[in-house]
C-alpha positions as CSV (number, residue, x, y, z in Angstrom):
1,X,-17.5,-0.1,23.8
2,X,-13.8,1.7,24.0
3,X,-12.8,-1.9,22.5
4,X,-15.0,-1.6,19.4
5,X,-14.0,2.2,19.3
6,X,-10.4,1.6,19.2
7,X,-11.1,-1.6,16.5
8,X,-13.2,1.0,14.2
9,X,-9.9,3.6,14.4
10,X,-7.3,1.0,13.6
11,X,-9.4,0.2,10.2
12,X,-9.5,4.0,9.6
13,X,-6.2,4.9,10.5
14,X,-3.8,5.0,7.9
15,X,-1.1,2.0,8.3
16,X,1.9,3.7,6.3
17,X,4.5,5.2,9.4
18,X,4.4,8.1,6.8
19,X,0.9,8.7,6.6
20,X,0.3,8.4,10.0
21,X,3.2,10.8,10.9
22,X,1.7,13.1,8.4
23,X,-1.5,13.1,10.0
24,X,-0.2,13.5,13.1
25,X,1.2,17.1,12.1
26,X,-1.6,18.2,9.6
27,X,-4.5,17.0,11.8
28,X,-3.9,20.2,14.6
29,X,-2.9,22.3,11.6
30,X,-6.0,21.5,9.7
31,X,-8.0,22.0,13.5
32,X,-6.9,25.0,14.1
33,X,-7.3,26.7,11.1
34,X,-11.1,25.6,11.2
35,X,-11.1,27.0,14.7
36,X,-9.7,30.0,13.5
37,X,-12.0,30.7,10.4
38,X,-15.0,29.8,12.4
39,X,-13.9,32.1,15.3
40,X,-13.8,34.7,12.9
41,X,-17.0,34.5,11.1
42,X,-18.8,34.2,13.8
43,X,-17.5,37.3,15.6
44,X,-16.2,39.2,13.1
45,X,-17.7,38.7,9.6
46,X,-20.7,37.6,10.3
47,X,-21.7,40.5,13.2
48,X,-19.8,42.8,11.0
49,X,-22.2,42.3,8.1
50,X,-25.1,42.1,10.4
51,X,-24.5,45.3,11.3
52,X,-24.1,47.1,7.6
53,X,-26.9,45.3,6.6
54,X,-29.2,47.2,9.7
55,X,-27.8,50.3,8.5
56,X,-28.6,50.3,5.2
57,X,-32.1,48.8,5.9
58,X,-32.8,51.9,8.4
59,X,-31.7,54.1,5.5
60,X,-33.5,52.8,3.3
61,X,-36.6,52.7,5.9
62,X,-35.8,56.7,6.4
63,X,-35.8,57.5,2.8
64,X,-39.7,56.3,2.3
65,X,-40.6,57.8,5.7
66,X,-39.4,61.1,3.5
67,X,-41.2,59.9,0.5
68,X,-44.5,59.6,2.2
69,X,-44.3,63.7,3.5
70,X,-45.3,66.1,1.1
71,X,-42.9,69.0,1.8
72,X,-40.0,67.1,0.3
73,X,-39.3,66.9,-3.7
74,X,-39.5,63.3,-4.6
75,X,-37.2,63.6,-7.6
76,X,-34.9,65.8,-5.4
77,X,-35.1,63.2,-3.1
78,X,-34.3,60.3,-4.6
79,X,-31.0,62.4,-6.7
80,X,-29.7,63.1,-3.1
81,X,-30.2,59.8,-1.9
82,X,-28.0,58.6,-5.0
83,X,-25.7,61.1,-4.1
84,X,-24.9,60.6,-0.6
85,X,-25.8,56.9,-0.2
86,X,-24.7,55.6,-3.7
87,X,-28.1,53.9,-3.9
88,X,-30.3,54.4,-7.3
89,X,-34.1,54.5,-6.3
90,X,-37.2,54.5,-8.6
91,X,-40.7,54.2,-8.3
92,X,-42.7,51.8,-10.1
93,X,-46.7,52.6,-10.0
94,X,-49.4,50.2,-10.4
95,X,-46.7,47.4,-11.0
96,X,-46.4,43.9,-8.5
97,X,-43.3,42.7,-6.7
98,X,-41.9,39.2,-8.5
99,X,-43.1,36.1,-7.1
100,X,-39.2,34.6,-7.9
101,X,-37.5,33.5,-5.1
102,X,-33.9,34.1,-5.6
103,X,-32.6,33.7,-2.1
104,X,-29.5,31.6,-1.1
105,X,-30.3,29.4,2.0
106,X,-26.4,29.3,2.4
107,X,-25.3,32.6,1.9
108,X,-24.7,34.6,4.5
109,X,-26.0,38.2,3.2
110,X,-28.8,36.7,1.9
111,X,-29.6,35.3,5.4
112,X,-28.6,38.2,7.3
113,X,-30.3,41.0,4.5
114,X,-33.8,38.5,5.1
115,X,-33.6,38.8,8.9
116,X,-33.6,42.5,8.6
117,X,-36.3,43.0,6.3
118,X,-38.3,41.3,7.6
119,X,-38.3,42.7,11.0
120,X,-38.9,46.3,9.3
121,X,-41.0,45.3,5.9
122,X,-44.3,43.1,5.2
123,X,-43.6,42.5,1.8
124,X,-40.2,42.6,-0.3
125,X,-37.8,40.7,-3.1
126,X,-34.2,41.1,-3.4
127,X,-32.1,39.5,-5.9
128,X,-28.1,39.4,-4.7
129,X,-27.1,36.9,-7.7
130,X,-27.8,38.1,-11.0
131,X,-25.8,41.9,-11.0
132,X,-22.1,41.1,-9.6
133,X,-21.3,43.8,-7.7
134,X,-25.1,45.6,-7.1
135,X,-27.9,43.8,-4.9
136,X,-31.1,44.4,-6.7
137,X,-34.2,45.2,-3.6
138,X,-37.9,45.8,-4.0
139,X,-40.0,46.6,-1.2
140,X,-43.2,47.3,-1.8
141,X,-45.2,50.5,-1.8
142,X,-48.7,51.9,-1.8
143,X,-50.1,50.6,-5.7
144,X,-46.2,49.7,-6.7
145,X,-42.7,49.5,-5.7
146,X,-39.5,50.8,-4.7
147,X,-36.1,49.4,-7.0
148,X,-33.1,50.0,-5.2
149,X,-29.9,49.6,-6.5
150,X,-27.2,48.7,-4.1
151,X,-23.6,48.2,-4.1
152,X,-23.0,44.8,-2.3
153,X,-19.9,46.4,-0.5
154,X,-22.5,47.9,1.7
155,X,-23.8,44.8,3.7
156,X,-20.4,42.6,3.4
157,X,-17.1,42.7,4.5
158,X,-14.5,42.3,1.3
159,X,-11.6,41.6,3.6
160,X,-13.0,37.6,4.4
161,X,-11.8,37.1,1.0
162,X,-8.1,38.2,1.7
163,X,-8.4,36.4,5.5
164,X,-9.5,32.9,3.9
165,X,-6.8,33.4,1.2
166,X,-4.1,34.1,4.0
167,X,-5.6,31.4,6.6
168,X,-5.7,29.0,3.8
169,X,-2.3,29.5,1.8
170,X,0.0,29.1,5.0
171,X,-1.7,26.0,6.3
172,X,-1.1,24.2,2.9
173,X,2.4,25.4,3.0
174,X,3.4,24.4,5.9
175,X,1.8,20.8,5.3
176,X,4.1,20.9,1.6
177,X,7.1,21.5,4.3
178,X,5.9,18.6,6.9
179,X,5.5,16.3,3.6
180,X,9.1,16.8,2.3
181,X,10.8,16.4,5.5
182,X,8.5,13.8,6.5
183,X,9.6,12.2,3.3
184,X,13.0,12.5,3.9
185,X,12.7,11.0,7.9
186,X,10.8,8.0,6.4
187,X,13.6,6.5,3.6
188,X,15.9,5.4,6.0
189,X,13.4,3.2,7.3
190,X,12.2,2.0,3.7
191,X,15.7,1.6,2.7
192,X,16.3,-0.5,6.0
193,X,13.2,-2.7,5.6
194,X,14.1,-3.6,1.9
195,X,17.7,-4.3,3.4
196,X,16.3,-6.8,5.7
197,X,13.8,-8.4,3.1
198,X,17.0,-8.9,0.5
199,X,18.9,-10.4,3.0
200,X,15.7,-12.8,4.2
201,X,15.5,-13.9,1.0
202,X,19.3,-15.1,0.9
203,X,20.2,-12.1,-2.1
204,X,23.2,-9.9,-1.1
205,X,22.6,-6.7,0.2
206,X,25.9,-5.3,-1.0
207,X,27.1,-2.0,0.9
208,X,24.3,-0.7,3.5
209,X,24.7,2.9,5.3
210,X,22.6,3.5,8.1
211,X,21.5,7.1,7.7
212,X,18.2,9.4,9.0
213,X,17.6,10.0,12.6
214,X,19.7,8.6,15.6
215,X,17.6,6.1,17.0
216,X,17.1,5.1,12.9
217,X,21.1,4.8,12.2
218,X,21.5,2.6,15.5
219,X,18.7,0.2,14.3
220,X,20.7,0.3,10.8
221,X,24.1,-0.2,12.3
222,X,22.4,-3.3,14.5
223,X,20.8,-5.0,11.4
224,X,24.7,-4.7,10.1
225,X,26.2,-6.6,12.8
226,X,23.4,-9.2,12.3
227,X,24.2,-9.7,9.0
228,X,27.8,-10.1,9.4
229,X,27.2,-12.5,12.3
230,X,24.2,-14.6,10.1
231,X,26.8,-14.3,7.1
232,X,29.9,-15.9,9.1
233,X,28.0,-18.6,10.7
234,X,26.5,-19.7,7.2
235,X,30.0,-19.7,5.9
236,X,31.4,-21.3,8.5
237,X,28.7,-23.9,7.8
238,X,29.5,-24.4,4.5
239,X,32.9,-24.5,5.0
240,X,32.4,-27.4,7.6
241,X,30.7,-29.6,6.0
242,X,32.4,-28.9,2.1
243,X,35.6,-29.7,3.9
244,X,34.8,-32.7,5.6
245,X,33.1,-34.0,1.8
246,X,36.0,-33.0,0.7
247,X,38.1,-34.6,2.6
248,X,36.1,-38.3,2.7
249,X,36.4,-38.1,-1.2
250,X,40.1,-39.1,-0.4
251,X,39.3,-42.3,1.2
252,X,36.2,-43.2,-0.8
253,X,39.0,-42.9,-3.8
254,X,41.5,-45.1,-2.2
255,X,38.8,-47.8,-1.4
256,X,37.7,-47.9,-5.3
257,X,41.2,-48.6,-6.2
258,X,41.6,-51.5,-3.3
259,X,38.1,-52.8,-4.5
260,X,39.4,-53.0,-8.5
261,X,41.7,-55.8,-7.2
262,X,39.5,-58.0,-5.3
263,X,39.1,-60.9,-7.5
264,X,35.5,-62.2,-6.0
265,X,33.3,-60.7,-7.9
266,X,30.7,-60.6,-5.4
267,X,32.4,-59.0,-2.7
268,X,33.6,-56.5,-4.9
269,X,29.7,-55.7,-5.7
270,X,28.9,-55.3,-2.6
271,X,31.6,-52.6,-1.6
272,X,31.1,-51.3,-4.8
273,X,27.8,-50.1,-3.8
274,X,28.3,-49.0,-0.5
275,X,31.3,-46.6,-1.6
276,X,28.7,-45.3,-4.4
277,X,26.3,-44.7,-1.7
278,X,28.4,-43.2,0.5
279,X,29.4,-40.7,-2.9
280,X,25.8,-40.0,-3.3
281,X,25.7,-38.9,0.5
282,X,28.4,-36.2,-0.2
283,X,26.9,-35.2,-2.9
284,X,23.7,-34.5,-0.8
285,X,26.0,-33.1,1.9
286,X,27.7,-30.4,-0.7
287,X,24.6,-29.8,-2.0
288,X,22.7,-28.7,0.9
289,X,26.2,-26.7,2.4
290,X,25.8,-24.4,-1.0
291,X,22.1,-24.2,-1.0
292,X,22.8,-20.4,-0.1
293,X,24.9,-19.2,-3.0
294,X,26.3,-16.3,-3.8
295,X,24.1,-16.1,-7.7
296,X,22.9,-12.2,-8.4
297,X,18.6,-12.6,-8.8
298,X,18.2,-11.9,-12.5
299,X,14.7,-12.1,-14.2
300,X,13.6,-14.9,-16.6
301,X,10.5,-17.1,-17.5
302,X,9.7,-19.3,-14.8
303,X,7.4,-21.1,-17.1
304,X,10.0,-21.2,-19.8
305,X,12.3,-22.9,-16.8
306,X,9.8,-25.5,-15.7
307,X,9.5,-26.8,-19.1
308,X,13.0,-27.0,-19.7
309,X,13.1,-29.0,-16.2
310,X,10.6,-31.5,-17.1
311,X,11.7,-31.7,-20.8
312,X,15.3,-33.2,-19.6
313,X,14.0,-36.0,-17.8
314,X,12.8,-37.4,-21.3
315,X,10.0,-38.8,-19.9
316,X,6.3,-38.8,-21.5
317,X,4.8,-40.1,-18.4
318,X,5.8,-36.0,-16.7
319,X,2.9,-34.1,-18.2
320,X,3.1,-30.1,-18.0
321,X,1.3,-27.9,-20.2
322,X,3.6,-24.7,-20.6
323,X,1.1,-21.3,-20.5
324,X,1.8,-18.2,-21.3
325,X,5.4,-16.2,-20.4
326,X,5.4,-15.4,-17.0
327,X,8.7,-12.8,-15.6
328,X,10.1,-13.8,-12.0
329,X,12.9,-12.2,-10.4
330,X,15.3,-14.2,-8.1
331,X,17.9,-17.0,-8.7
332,X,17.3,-19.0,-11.9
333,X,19.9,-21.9,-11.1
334,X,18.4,-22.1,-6.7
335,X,14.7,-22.5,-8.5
336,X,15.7,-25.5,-11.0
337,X,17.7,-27.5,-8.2
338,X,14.2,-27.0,-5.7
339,X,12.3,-28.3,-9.0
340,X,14.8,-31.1,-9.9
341,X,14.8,-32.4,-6.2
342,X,11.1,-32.1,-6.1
343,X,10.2,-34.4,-9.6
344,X,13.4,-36.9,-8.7
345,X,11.1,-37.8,-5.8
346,X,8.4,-38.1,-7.4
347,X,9.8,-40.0,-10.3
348,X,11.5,-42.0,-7.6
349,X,7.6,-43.8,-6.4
350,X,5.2,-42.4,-8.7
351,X,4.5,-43.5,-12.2
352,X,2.3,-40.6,-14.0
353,X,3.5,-36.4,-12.6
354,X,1.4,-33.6,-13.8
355,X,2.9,-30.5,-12.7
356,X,0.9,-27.2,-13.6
357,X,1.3,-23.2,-13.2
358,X,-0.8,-20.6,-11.9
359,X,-1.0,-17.0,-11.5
360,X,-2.8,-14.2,-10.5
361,X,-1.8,-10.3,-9.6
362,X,0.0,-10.9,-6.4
363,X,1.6,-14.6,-6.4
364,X,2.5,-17.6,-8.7
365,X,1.4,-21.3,-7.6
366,X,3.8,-24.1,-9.1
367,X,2.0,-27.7,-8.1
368,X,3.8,-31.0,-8.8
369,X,1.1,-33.6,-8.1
370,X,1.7,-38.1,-8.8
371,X,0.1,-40.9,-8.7
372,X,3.0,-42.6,-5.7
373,X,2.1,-43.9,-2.4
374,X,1.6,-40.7,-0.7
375,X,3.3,-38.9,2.8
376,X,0.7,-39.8,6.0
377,X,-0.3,-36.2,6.7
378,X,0.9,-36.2,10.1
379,X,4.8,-36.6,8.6
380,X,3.9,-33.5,6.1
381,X,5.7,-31.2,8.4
382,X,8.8,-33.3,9.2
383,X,9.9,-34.0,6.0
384,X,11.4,-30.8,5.6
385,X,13.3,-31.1,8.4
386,X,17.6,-31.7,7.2
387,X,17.8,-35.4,7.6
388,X,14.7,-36.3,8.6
389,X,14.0,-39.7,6.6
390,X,10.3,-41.4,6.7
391,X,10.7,-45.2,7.3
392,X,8.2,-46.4,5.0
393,X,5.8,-45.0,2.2
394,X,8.0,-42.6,-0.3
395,X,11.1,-42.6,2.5
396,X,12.2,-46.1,1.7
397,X,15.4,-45.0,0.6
398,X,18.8,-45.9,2.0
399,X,20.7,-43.5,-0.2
400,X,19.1,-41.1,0.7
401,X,19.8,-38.5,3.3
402,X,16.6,-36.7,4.0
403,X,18.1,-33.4,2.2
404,X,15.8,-32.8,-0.6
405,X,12.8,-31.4,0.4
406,X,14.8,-29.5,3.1
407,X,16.8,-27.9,0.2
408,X,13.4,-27.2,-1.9
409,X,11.8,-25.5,1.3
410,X,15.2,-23.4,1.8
411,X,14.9,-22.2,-1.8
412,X,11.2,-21.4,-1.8
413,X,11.9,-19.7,1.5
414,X,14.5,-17.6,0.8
415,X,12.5,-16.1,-2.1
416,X,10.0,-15.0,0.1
417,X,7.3,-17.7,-1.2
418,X,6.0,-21.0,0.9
419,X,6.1,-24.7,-0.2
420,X,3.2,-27.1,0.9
421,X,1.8,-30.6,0.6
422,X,-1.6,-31.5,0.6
423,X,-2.9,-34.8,-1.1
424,X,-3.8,-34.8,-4.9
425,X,-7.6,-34.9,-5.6
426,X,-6.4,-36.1,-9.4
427,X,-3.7,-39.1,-9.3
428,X,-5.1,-40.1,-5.3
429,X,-0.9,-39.5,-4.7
430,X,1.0,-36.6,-2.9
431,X,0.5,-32.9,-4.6
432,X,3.2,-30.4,-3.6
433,X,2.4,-26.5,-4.3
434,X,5.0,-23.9,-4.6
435,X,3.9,-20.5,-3.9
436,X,6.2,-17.8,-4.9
437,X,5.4,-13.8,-4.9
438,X,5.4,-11.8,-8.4
């Protein structure tokens, strides 16, 4: 029960830290002004009214208990009733009571001005809505009827009017106050969050100052120390593995030159290859030690950019049918290297690629399907491992490192997006889909 209680709240709730703090201070505002106002008509306003209301019905009721004895003037009568009571009477001989109803089940008077009538009068009609500031009452008499004419301000209270206005008007100021300092508690925490998703995704945060509450500005000043730390390791990284490329080159170089005077031709093949593989290994190396780059996020046309990519292959068997213009903001340069290293191995074991675009209001879907060999599904996972190489199927490279779909996954990653593989329904090969947020 308290389970599915709680479940039913947390779908209710509001999920924003601002909302909720904002409920959480006009919620007990809201309450006890309620309290208040209902406090009040109850005791007050209501009793208040109930009690004109039996006074001017028992004047009333004594001004035709003076009607109905003949020592009294009637006209005399009724003039000094206007005069002292401010209520215009007239009799209307031979004449019916309306058959109307004009009663308001939720007014108050109405309900209250009923009650009391009809404990002291068998038949009646009063009409409170259709003069503004007189209630119109006819209570029946002999052949006819009484009219009389009374100002409302004798069976309600005008000061609710002024109460509501001065219960109501502070309440909603002092939410307007809780809203803009609420405001201003809750932007250091924005501000930190979109810190930390620019710096998941690999862009640079550039100059970050912890600010708002305490226990907000030392969860700022934390995040800063974990950057620099994740910063300095990555460029210590780089640094490791661009020096020792760098330095291999200087060998690799001197080997060329040795092998450009060995006269047997075959021999000279053979090591000819190896030191071009070995080149092609450092270029995988520097490759993957600057996947994380230091490029500014711009926006472009990713579908502009894929059919750029496929267009410089010069290949008719790539097949992609550009759409419409679609804007996407992150680094232009990262997103062509994840596509290149995607279609080169592809190209490598597949004859026919069809590579499509999608989109709807949230995400884009880029999928690169071919007709190859295929990945057994229990090795989709591994591949993007750095150096993981598959020893048959679309692995069965020896000049290869096992860096490419590693670098593709960092790329898509670090724009907040996902990469997959699943196998393609259309060419029976692999299908790899690119999801990326708009």
């Amino acid at each position: 029960m308290f389970y599915g209680l709680s479940k039913f709240l947390k779908k209710i709730l509001p999920k924003q830290l601002f909302y909720r703090a904002l409920l959480i201070v006009a919620a007990p505002i809201l309450i006890l002004q309620v309290t208040i106002s209902i406090v009040f008509f109850d005791s007050l306003w209501i009793k208040t009214n109930k009690g004109m209301t039996r006074a001017l019905v028992g004047e009333i009721k004594f001004f035709i208990d003076a009607y109905d004895k003949e020592q009294y003037d009637k006209e005399s009568l009724s003039n000094l009733f206007l005069e002292t009571h401010e209520i215009k009477v007239e009799y209307f001989p031979f004449s019916v009571l309306p058959k109307e109803d004009l009663e308001r089940w939720f007014s108050p008077m109405d309900r209250t001005l009923r009650r009391e009538l009809k404990e002291n009068f068998s038949n009646y009609w009063f009409d409170t809505t259709s003069l503004k500031d007189l209630i119109e009452l006819k209570i029946q008499y002999l052949n006819g009827y009484f009219q009389f004419i009374v100002p409302k301000e004798r069976v309600t209270n005008s000061s609710a009017r002024i109460f509501a206005l001065w219960i109501t008007l502070p309440a909603f100021l002092l939410i307007l106050i809780a809203l803009i300092f609420l405001k201003n508690q809750t932007r250091p925490i924005i501000n930190l969050a979109k810190a930390s998703e620019k710096f998941g995704r690999g862009e640079d945060v550039g100059e970050y100052r912890p600010s708002g509450a305490l226990e907000i500005r030392q969860a700022g000043y934390e995040f800063e120390k974990m950057r620099k730390r994740i910063n300095r390791h990555l460029n210590q990284r780089s640094e490791m593995l661009s020096g020792i490329s760098h330095d291999l080159r200087t060998p690799l170089t001197r080997i060329k030159l040795q092998i450009a005077f060995i006269k047997d031709k075959t021999i000279s093949s053979k090591l000819s290859g190896d030191v071009n593989e070995m080149e092609k290994m450092l270029n995988e190396y520097l490759q993957f030690s600057s996947n994380r780059s230091n490029e500014k996020s711009e926006e472009f046309d990713i579908s502009e950019l894929i059919y750029l990519t496929a267009k410089k292959y010069e290949n008719n068997k790539i097949i992609y049918n550009k759409g419409e213009a679609t804007i996407f903001s992150g680094r232009k340069n990262l997103i062509r290297r994840c596509l290149n290293n995607i279609i080169d191995n592809s190209i490598k074991y597949a004859n026919n690629i069809i590579i499509n675009m999608s989109k709807n209001i949230n995400n884009l879907t880029i999928s690169i399907e071919d007709d190859g060999p295929g990945i057994p599904i229990s090795e989709y996972d591994n591949v993007f491992k750095p150096f993981y190489k598959i020893d048959k199927s679309r692995g069965d490279s020896k000049s290869s490192v096992g860096l490419g779909m590693s670098i593709a996954s960092d790329i898509i990653q670090s724009h907040g997006g996902n990469i997959r593989l699943e196998k393609s329904k259309l060419l029976k090969g692999l299908k790899v889909k690119i999801f990326l947020p708009l």
